[in-house]
N, C-alpha and C positions, 0 to 999 in steps of 0.2 A: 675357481669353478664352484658353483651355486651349486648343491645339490637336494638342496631338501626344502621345503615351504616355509620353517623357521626361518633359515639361511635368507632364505627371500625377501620376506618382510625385514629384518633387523638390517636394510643396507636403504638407501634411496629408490623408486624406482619410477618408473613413469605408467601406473594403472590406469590414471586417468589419461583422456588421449589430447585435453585439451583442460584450461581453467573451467574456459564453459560447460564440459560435460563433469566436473568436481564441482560445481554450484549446481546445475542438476542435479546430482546422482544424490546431496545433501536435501537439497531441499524437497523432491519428493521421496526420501525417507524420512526426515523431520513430519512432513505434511502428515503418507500415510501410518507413523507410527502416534500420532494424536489421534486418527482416526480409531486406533484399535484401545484406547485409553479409555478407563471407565471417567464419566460426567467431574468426581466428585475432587476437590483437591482442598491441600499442598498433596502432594505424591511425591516420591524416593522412588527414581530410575536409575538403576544399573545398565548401564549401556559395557555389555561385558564383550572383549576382544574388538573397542572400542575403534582403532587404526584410525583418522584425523578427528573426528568427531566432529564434524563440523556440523550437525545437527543440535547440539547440544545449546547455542545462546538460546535459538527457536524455543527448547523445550521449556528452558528457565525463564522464559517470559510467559508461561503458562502455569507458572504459578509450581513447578516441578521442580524439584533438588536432584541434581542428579550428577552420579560417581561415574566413572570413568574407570575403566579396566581395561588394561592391557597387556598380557606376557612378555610381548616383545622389547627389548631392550630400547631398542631407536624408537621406536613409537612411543614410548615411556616418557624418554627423554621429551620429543618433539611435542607430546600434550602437556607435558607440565610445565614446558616453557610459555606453551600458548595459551593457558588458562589458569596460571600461577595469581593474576589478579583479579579474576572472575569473582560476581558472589555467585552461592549457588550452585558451582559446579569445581567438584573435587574428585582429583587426579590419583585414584587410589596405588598404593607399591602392593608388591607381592604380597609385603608384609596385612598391610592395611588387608587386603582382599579375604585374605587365612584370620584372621581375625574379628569380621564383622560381626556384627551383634545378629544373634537366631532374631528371626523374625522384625528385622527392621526396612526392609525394603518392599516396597508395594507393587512393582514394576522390574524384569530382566528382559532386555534385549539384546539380543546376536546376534546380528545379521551379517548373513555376507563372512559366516566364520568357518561353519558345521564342517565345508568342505576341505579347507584346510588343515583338520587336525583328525587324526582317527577317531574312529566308532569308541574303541577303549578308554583313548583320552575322554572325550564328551560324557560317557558312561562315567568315568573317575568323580569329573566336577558339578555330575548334576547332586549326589546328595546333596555337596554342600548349596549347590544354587536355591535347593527345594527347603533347606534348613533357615536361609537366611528370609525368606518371602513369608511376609503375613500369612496369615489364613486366606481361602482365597486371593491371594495373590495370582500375579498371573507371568508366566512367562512366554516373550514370543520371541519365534525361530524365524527369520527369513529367508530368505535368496537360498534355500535348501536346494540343492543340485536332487534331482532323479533321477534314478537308477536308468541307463540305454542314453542319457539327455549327451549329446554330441558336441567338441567346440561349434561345427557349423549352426546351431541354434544358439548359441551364446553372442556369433556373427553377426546375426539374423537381427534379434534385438538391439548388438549396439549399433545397427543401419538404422533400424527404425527410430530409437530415442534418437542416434544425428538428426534425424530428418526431421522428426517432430519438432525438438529442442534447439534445433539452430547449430550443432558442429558435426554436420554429415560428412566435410568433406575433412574436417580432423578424425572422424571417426575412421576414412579410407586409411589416410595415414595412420593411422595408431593402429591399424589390422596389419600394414603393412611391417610395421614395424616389431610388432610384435613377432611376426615369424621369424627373426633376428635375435629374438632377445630372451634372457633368462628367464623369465614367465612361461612361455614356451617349451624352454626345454626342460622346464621341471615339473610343468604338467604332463609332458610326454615322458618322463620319467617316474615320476609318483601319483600322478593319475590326480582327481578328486576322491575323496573321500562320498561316496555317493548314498543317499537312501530311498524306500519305495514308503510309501503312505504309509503300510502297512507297518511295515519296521519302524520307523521314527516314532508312530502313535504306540505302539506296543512298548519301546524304550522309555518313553513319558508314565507312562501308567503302572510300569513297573517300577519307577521314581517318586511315587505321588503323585504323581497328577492325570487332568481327567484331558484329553487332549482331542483336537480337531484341528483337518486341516480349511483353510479359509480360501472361501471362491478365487483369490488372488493375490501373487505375490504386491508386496507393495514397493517393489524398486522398481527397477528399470529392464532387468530380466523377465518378462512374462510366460518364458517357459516354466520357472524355480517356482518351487512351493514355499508357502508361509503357512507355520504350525501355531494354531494359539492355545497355550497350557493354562489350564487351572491347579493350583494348587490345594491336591484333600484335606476336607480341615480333618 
């Protein structure tokens, strides 16, 4: 029996409801996470609680180096298999992460994480996220769950991306099936981890950083907020 969100992630699961919606769900994060990148490069992206990474060739063709982090056991395992001969993109271990050189990375992204781990946890590892980011550095939060935000709006969106995207009628299935399956009941058991504008910008600032939230998430959730953090020099 699955009980907890660690639990969840460290086994197989079926998130996505179809291949076609995991080549979507990568590629416009890839897309809008260049958008939110400053002009100037080579850049060092931390793609931190990483889970396939399938955005990640997209980024290193842009001229970006970018680490990969992940707590989770299985996930650990499954990227460093899949990007053990990559240039460009390295699969960092616990060790590597507790380690990084202060101020060597230009770029942190999370997305799709905040809600799965407490307020406390996140609180714990932003020193260090804030310690390893250049000066102005920046870091962004996405697919950030809102405080009242309902499964039925989580629903709502992955009709729409099927519909737009091309797997509406996987996406029926995959709702279906989800009310069956341990995603399900461990959301109905440990909830998300939720935040209000207010709270998330006040946690960043009390961190170091100067923080706003941006007209729009950049996945495929358009209820979810996207926070983008400045680092004080």
């Amino acid at each position: 029996m699955i009980a907890t969100w660690q639990e969840f992630w460290n086994k197989k699961h079926r998130i996505y409801v179809s291949p076609r919606h995991m080549d979507v769900y990568y590629k416009v994060l890839s897309r809008g996470t260049l958008e939110m990148l400053p002009a100037h490069r080579p850049l060092v992206l931390l793609d931190w609680g990483c889970g396939d990474a399938l955005a990640s060739p997209t980024l290193r063709n842009q001229d970006i180096e970018v680490l990969l982090y992940d707590p989770t056991p299985y996930v650990q395992e499954r990227i460093s298999a899949r990007f053990s001969n990559e240039q460009n993109i390295r699969v960092l271990t616990a060790k590597d992460f507790t380690s990084q050189a202060r101020e060597s990375v230009d770029i942190i992204l999370i997305f799709s994480v905040l809600q799965y781990i407490s307020a406390d946890k996140f609180q714990e590892i932003l020193p260090q996220l804030q310690a390893i980011l250049v000066p102005n550095g920046v870091l962004l939060l996405g697919d950030i769950v809102p405080k009242g935000l309902s499964m039925f709006a989580d629903v709502i969106d992955l009709l729409k991306a099927g519909f737009r995207h091309g797997f509406f009628f996987d996406a029926i299935t995959g709702i279906v099936a989800t009310l069956f399956s341990d995603y399900r009941s461990v959301r109905n058991t440990n909830g998300f981890t939720t935040y209000s504008e207010e709270e998330i910008i006040d946690i960043l600032h009390g961190n170091g950083f100067v923080a706003e939230r941006m007209p729009k998430n950049i996945g495929l959730s358009g209820h979810r907020m996207f926070i983008k953090a400045i680092k004080k020099c």
